[in-house]
DOPAKE-401004 format. One record per atom (N, C-alpha, C, CB): x, z, y; residue in three letters. Coordinates in steps of 0.001 Angstrom, whole numbers, plus 500000, padded with zeros to 6 digits. Glycine has a CB too. Layout:
% DOPAKE-401004
XZYala...
END
This chain:
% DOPAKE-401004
500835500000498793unk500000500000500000unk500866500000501251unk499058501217500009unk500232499252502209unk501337499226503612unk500435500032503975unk501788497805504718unk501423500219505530unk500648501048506836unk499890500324507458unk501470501614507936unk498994500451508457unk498706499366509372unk499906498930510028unk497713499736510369unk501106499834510943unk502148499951511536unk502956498339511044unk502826501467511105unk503030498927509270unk503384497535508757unk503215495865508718unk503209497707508004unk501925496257508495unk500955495005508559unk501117494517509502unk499646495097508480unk500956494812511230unk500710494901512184unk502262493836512373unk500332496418512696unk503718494661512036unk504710493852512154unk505513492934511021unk505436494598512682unk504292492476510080unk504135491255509077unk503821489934509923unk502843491537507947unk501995490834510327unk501376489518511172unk502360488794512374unk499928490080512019unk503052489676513071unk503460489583514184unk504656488650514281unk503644490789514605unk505289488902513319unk506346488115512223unk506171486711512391unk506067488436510564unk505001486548511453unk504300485473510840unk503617484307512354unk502906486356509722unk502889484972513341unk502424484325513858unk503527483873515209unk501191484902513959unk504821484753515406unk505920484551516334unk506773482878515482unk507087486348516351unk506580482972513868unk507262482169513771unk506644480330513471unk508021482861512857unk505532480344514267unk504380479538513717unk505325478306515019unk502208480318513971unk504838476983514604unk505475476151515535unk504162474743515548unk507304475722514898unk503992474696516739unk503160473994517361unk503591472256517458unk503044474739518681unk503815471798516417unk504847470154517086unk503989469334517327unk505987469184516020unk502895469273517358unk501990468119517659unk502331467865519276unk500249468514517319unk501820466716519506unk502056466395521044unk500682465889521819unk503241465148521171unk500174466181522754unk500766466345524119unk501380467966524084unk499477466062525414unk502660468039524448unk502983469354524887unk502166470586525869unk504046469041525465unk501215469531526730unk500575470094527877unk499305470763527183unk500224468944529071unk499156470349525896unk497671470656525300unk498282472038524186unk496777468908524258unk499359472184523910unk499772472972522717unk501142473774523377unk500126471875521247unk501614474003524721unk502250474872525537unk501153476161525507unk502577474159527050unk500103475831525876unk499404476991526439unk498722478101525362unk498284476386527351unk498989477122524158unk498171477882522792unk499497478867522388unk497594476534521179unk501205478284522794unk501924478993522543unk501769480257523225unk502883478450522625unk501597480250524419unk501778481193525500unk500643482238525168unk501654480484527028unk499782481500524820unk498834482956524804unk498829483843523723unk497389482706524894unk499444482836522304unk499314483544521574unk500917484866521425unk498875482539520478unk501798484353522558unk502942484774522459unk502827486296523320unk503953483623522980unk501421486776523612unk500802487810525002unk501046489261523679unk498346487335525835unk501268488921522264unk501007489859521192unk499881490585521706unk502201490779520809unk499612491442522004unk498176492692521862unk498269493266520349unk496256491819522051unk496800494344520288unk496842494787519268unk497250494164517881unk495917495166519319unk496312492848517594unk496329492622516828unk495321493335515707unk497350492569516874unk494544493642516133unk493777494217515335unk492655493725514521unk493445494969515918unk492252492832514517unk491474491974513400unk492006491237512054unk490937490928514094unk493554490689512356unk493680490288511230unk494735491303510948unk493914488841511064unk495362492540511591unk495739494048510419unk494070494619509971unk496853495834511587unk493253494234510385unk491736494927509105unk491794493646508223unk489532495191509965unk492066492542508000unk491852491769507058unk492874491843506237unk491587490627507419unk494310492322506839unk495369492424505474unk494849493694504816unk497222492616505870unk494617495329505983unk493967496058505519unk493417496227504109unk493341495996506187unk491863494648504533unk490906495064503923unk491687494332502260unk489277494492504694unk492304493533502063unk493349492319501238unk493721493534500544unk494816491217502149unk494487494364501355unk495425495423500615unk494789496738499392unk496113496255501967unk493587496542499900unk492340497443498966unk492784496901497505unk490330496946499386unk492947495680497725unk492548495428495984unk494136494857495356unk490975493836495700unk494917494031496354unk496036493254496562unk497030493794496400unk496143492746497570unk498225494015495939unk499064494677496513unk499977493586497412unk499758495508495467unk500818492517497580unk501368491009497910unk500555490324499004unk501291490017496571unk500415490924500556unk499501490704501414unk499839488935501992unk499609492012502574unk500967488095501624unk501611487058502000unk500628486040501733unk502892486905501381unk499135486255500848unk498622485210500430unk497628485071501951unk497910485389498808unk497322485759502524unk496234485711503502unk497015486359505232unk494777486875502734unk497813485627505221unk498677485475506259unk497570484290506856unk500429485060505832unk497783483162506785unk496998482235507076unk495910482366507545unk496864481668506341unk494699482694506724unk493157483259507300unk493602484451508148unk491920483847505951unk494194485630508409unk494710486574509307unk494900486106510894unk496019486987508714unk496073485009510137unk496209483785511658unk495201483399512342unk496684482351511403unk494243482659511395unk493164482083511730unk491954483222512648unk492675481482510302unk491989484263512117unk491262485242513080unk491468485669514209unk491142486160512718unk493016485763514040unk493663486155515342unk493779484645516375unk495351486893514925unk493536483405516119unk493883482327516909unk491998482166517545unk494773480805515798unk491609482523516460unk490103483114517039unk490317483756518367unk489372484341516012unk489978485082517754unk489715485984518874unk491008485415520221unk489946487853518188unk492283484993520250unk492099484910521471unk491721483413522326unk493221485495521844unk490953482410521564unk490722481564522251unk489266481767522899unk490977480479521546unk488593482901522308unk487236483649522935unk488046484575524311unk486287484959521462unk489289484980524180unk489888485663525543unk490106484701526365unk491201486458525450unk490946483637525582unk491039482195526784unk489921481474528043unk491143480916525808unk488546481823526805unk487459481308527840unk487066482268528498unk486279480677527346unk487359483439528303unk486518484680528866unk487084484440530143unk486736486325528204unk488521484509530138unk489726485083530995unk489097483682532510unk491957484789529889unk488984482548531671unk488208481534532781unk486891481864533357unk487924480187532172unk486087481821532405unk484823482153532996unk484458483207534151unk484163482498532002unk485371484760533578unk485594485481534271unk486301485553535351unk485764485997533792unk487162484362535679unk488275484101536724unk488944485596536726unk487636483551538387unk489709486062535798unk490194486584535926unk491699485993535953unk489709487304535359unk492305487031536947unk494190486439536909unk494964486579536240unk495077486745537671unk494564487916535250unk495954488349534249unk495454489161533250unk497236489255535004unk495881488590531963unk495717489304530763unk497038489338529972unk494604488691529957unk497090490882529473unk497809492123528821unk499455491448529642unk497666492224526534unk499117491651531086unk499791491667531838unk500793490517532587unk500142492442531398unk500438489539531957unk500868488589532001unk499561487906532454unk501586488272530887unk499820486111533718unk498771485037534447unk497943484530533065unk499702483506535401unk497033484503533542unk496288484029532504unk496542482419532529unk494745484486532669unk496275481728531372unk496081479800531547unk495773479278532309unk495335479041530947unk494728479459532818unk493882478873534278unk495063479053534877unk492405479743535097unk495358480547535858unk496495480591536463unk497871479660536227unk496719481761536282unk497948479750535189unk499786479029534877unk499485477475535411unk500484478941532620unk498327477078534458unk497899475687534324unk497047475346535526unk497116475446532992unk495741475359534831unk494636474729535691unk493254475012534361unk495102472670536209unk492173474722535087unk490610474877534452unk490601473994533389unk489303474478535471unk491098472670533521unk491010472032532539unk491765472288531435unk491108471044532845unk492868472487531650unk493783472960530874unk493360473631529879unk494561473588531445unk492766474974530537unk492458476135529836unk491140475777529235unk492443477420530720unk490314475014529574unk489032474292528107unk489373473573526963unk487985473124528573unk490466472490527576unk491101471809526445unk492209472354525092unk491760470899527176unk492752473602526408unk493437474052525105unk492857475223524215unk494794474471525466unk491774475944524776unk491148476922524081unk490161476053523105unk490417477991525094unk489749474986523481unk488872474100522693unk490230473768521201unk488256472391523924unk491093473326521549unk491931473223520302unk492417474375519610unk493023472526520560unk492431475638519767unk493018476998519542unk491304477111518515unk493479478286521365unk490365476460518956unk489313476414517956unk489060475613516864unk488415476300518462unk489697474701516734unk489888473953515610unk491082474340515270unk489753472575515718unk492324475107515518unk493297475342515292unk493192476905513880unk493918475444516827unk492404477561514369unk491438478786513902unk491284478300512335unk489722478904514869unk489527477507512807unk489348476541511225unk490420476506510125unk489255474908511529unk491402475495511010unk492087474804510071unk493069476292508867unk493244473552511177unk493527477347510303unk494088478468509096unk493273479268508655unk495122479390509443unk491932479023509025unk490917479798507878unk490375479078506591unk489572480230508593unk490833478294506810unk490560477255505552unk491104477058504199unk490785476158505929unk492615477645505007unk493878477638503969unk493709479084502963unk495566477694504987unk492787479078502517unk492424479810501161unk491916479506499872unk491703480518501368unk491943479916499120unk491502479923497604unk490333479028497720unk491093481474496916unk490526477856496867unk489037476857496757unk487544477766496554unk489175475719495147unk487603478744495755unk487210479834495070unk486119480414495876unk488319480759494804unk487359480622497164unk486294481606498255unk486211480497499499unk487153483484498939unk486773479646499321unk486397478549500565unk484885478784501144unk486460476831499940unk483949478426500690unk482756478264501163unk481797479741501226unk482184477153500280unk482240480250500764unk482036481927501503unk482626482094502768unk482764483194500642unk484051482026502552unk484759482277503989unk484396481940505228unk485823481787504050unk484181480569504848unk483773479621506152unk482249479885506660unk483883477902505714unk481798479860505250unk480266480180506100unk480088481625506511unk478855479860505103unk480993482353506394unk480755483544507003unk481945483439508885unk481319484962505520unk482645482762508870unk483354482563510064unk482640482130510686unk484373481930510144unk481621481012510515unk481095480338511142unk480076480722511623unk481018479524510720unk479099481315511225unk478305482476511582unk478420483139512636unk478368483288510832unk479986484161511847unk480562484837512793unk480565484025514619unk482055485048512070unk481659483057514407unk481503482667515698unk480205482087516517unk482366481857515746unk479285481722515765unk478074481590516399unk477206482768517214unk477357481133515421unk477482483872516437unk476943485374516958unk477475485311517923unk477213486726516285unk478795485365518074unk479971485915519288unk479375484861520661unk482147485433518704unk478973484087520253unk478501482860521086unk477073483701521737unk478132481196519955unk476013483731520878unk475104484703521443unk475216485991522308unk474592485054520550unk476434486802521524unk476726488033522417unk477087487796523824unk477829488810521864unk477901486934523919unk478464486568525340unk477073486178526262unk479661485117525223unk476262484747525829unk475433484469526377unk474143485558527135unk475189483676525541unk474244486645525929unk473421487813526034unk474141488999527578unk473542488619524201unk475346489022526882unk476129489605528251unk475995489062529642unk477552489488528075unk475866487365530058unk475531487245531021unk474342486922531723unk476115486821531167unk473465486906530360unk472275487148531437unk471565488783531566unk470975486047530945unk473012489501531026unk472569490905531289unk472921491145533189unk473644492116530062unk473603490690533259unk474170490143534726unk472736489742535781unk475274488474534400unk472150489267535119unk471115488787536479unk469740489801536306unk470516486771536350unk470129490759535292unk469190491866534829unk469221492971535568unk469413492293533541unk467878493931536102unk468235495198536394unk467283496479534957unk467673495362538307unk466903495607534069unk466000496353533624unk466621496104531754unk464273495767534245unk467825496308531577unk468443496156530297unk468160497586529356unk470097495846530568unk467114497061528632unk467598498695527224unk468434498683526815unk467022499059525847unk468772499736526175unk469627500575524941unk469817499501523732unk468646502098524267unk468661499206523261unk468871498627521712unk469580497166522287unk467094498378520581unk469158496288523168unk469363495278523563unk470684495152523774unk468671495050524436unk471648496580524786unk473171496574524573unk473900496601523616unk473647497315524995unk473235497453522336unk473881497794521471unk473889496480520517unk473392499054521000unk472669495800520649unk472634494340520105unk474421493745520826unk470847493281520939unk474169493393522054unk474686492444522182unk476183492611522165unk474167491932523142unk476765494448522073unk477865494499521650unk477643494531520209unk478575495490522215unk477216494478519764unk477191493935518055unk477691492730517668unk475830493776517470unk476994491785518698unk477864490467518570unk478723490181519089unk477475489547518731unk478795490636520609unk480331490163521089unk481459490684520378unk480644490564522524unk481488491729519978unk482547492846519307unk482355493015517861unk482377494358519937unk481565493630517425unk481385494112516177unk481883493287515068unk480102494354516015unk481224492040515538unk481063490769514088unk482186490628514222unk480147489189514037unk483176490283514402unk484428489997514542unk485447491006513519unk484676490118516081unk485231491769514374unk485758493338513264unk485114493600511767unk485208494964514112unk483894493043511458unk483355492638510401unk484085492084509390unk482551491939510695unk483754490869510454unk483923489689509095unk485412489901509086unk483388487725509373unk486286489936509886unk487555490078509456unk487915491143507991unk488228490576510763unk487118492321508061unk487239492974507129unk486714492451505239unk486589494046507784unk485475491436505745unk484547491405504555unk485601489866504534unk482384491479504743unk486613489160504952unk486475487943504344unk488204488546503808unk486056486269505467unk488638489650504119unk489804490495503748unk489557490330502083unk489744492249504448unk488557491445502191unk488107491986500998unk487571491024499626unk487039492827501483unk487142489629499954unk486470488276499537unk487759488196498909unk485866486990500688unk488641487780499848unk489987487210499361unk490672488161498469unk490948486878500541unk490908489695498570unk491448490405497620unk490552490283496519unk491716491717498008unk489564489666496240unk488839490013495123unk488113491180494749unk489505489894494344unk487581491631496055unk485932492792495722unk485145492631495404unk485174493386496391unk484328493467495243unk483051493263494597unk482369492680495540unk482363494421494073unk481000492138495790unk480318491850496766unk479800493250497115unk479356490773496487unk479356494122496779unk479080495297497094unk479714495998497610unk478805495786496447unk481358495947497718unk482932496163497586unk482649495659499424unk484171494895496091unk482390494350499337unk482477493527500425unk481730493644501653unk482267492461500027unk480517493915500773unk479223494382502157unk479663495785502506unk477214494507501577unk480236496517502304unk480805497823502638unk481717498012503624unk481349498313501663unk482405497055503670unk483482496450504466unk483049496152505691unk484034495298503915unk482046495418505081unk481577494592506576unk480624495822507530unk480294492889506114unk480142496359507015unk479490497587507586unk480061498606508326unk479001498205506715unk481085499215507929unk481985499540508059unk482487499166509543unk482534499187507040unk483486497726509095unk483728496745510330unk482508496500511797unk483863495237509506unk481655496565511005unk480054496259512522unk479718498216513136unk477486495303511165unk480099498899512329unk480017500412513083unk481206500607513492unk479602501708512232unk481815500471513536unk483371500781514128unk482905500056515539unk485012499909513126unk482760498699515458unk483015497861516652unk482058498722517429unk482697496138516571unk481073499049517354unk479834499539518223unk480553500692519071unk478399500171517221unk481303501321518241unk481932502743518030unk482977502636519449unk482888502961516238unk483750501660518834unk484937500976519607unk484585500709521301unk485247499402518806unk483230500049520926unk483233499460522501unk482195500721523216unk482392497490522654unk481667501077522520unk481138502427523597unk482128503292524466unk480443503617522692unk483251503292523281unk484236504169523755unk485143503270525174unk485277504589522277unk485279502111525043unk485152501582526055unk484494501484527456unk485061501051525678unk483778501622527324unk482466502125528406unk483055503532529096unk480716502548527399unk483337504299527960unk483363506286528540unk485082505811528664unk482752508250526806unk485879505205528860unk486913505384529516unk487097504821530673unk487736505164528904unk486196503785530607unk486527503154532225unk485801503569532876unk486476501760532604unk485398505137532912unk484665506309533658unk485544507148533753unk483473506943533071unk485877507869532584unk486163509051531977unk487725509141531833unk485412509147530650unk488404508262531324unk489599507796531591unk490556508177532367unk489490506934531848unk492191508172531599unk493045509113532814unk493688507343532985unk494529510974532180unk493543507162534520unk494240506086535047unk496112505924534146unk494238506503536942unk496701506650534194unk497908506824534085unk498286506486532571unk498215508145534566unk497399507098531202unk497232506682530089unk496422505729529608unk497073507439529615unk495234505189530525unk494670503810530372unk495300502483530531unk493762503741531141unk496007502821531536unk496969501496531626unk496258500803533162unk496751500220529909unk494886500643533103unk494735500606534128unk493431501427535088unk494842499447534091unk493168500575536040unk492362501345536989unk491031501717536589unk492238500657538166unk490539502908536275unk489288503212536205unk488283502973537023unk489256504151536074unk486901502585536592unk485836502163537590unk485453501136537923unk485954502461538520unk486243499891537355unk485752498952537181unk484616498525536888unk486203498680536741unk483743499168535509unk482451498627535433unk481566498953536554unk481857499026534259unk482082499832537260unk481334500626538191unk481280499640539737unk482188502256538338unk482313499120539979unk482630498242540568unk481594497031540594unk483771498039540135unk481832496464539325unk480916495377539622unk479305495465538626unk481883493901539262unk479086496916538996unk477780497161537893unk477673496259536803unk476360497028538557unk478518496758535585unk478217496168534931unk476961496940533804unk479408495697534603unk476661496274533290unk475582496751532337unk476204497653530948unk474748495316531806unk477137498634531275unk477673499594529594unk475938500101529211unk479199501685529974unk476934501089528851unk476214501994528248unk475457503301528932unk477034502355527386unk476730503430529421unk476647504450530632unk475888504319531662unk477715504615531220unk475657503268532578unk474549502183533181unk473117502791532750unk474752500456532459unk473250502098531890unk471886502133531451unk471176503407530627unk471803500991530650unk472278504003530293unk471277505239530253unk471037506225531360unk471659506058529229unk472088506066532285unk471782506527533831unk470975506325534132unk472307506225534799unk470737505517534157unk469262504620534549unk467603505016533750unk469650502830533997unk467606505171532899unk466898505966532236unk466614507167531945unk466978505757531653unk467422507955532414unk467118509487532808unk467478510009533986unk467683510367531981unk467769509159534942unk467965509387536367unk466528510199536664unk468220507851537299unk466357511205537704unk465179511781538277unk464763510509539477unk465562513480538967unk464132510682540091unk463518509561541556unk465046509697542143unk461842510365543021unk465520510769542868unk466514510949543687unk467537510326543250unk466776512130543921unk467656510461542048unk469104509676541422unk468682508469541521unk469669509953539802unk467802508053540669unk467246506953540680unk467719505490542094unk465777507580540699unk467162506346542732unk467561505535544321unk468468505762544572unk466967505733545569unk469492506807544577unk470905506758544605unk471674505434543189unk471354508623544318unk471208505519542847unk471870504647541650unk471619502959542375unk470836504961539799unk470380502601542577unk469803501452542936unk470755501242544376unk468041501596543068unk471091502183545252unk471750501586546366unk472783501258546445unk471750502064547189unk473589502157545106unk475163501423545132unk475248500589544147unk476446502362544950unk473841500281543562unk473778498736542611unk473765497155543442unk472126498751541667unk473139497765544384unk472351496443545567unk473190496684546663unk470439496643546182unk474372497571546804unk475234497274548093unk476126496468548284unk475813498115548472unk476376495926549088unk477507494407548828unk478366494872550069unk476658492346549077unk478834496262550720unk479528496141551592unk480126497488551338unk478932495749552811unk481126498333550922unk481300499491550069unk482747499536549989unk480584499414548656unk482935501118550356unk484235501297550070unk484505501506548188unk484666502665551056unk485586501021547334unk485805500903546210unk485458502642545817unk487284500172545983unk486491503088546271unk486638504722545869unk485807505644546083unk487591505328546396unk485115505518547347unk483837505670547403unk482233505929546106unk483855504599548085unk482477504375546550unk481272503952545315unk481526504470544043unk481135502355545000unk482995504247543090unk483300504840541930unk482953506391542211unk484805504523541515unk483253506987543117unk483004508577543127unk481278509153543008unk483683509143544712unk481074508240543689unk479179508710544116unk478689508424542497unk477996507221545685unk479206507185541585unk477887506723540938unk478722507939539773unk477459504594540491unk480027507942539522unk480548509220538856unk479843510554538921unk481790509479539374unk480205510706539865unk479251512018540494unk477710511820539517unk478866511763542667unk477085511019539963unk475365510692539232unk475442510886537661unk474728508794539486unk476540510135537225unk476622509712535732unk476843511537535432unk478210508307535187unk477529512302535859unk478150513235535597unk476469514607535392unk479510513355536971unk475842514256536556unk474723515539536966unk473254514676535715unk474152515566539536unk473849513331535456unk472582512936534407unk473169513224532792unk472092511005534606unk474264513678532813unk474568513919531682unk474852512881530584unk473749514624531410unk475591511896531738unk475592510087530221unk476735510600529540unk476145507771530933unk478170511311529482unk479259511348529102unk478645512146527447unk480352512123530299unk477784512618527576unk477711513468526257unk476412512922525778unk477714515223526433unk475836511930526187unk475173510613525423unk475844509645525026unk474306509936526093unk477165509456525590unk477635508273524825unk478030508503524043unk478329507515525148unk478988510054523641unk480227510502523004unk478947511115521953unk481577511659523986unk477804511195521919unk476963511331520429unk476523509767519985unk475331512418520625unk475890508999520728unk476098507845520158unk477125507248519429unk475954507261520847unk478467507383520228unk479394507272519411unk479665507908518084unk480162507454520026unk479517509006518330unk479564509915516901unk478779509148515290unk478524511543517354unk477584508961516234unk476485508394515430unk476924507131514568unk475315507998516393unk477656506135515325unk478187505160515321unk479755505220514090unk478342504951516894unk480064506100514491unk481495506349514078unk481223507546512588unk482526507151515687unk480023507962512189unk479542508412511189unk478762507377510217unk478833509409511641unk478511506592510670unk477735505540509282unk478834504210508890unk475864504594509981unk480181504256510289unk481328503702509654unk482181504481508337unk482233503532510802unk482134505925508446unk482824506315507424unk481670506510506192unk483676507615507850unk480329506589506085unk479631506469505332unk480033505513504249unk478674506300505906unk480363504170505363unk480376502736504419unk481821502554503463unk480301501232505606unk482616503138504872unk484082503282503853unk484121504354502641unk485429503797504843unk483634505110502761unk483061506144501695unk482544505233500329unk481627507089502443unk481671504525500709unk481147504091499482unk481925503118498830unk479899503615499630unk483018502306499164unk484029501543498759unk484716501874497365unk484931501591499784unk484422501348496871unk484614501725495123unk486444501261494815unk483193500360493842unk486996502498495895unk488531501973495710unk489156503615495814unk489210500629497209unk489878504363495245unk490502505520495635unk490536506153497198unk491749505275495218unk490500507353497472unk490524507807498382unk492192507350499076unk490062509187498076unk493101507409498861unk493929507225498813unk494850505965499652unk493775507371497822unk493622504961498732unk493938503472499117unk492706503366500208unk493860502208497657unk492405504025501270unk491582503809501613unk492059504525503029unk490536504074500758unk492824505288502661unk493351506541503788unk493884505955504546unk494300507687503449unk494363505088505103unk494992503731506179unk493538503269507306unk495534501885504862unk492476502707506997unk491523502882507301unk490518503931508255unk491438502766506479unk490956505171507446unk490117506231507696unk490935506726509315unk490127507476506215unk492034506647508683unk493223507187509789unk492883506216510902unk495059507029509249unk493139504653510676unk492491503680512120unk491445503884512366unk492378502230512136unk490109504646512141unk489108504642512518unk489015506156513503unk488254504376511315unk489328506919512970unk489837508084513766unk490721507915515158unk490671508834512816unk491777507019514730unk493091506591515902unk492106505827517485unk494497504876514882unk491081505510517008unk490187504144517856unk489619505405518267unk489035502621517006unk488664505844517691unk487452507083518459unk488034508055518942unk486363507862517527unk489335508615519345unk490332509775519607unk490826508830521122unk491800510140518055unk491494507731520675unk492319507199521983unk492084507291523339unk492423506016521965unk493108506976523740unk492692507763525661unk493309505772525916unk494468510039526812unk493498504951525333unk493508503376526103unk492630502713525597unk494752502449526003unk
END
């Protein structure tokens, strides 16, 4: 059994030594660059992870690993545009280096690029795999779409967020786990466990997201807290403010939603302040709980030793504990 630690500098290995020769250079520069940004890496270490359950020789699913990870960041590529944002994990984003087009054409190929190393598996599980990737990325497609017309929303529920981080986030962390587990040869029961598992974590994951870019120590986050707060975005935190606000809050909440002329530090302090006297910090951190209890349920039921399983348990803990 590896560590994640391990895994983590297998993949890292593997995808540093990958070489792009096709040409135009201008179309396959930028797929280098982004993928050269490293980050966690955390989708395809849950698919060697989930490989390693049954596997011991994780070298066979290097490839589909790739393929997840060339995924997820060509969904950052478009985000990073759409969002006009300037810089991701610290480094100009594509748009920036390049240009708009750039950054469609080459995130558009970083998507057939995906395919092609998710493909490179066992004839066996081919048509499982794929039709579960494919899926996958279709959800992720919904989640996003769902995210921005949460944007022109003032009246977003609970179940509806938790939906739509289900798809932007969750499925991803899923299927990476259940097409892990496919490929090591689990059970299907083995497999749906996995994937369950993988879809409560993510929920887990991104709530906790939400309560740091509140709650959060600037200095160990890495960056500036208050952002969602900034540009109201629709968390978690949001919206349950919003739902147990009294009248007074209520209209305090609505004015620094609808103000367009505002000091930054300010505004983060006041709607803090609100979030704080409505009590969202210890609604999210039980949701989470909630969330982060029917993930270990599922890993629980995994018909593999406690043991071989303890890698897992430990990353799922490491995610719901973290202060980044």
């Amino acid at each position: 059994m590896f560590t994640a630690s391990e895994l983590l500098d297998k993949i890292n290995s593997h995808i540093a030594d990958l070489q792009f020769e096709r040409a135009p250079k201008g179309l396959y520069d930028p797929v280098a660059y982004v993928l050269s940004m490293g980050g966690k890496r955390i989708r395809p270490v849950l698919m060697l992870m989930a490989y390693n359950l049954y596997k011991e020789d994780v070298r066979p699913v290097f490839s589909p690993a790739t393929g997840i990870e060339v995924y997820h960041n060509y969904t950052l590529l478009h985000d990073d545009l759409m969002d006009r944002a300037d810089k991701r994990r610290g480094k100009e984003t594509v748009h920036k280096v390049w240009n708009d087009n750039t950054a469609i054409l080459s995130g558009d190929a970083m998507l057939v690029l995906a395919y092609q190393f998710m493909a490179e598996c066992p004839a066996e599980h081919l048509k499982a795999v794929m039709d579960l990737f494919s899926l996958t990325a279709l959800e992720i497609c919904e989640g996003q779409q769902m995210d921005m017309d949460f944007e022109q929303r003032s009246n977003v529920k609970e179940e509806e967020y938790l939906e739509m981080i289900r798809l932007k986030t969750s499925v991803l962390l899923a299927a990476s786990l259940k097409i892990g587990a496919l490929l090591g040869g689990a059970s299907a029961e083995d497999a749906e466990r996995l994937y369950d598992f993988g879809m409560n974590m993510g929920v887990a994951f991104q709530l906790k997201d939400d309560l740091l870019d509140v709650y959060g120590d600037t200095a160990v986050f890495g960056k500036n807290i208050g952002g969602d707060i900034l540009c109201n975005k629709k968390t978690y935190m949001l919206i349950k403010a919003l739902e147990h606000a009294d009248k007074e809050q209520a209209a305090q909440l609505k004015h620094w939603i609808t103000v367009t002329d505002f000091d930054r530090a300010e505004k983060i302090e006041a709607v803090t302040g609100l979030y704080n006297r409505i009590g969202v910090k210890l609604l999210c951190e039980n949701k989470m709980s909630e969330y982060n209890n029917k993930a270990l349920e599922s890993l629980a039921a995994v018909n593999v030793t406690a043991e071989r399983k303890r890698e897992l348990d430990k990353l799922i803990k490491e995610l719901m504990y973290r202060e980044v």
